[in-house]
C-alpha positions, 0 to 999 in steps of 0.5 A: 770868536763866533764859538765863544759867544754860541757857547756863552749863549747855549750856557746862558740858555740852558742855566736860564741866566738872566745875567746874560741879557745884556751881552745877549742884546750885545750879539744881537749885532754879531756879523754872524747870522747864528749867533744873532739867532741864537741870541734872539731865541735865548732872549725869547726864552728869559724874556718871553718876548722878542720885541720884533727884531729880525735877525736877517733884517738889513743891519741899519733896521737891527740897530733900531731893534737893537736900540729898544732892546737897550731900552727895555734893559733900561727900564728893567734894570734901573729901580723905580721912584717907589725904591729908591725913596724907601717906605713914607711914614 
């Protein structure tokens, strides 16, 4: 399963996938240390950002890093006021 999620992972890198985050943030919690590696530094590239996490932090503080990746998914994904009302007018 770990050569799965590597190669969905170097995919979702070199393609740039922006539809990938959430299954990257996903293996954000992988038992194997490259794949969260790996997964950090694709998200690193289609966000910019890392958002502190750690992939050899102890698994208890990677949920808590983990828990403001879904967050920011969240947020990225869920429109505005501004759209879902449409135009005033």
């Amino acid at each position: 399963m770990p050569e799965e999620r590597m190669s969905a992972i170097v995919k979702a890198a070199r393609e740039k996938d922006q539809s990938a985050i959430p299954a990257l943030i996903t293996f954000l919690n992988s038992d194997d240390g490259a794949v969260r590696v790996a997964s950090i530094r694709t998200l690193e590239v289609l966000t910019g950002q890392t958002l502190g996490y750690d992939h050899a932090a102890p698994e208890w503080k990677r949920r808590e890093m983990i828990r403001a990746w879904v967050e920011w998914d969240k947020q990225r994904t869920t429109p505005s006021a501004s759209e879902t009302t449409g135009p005033k007018g």
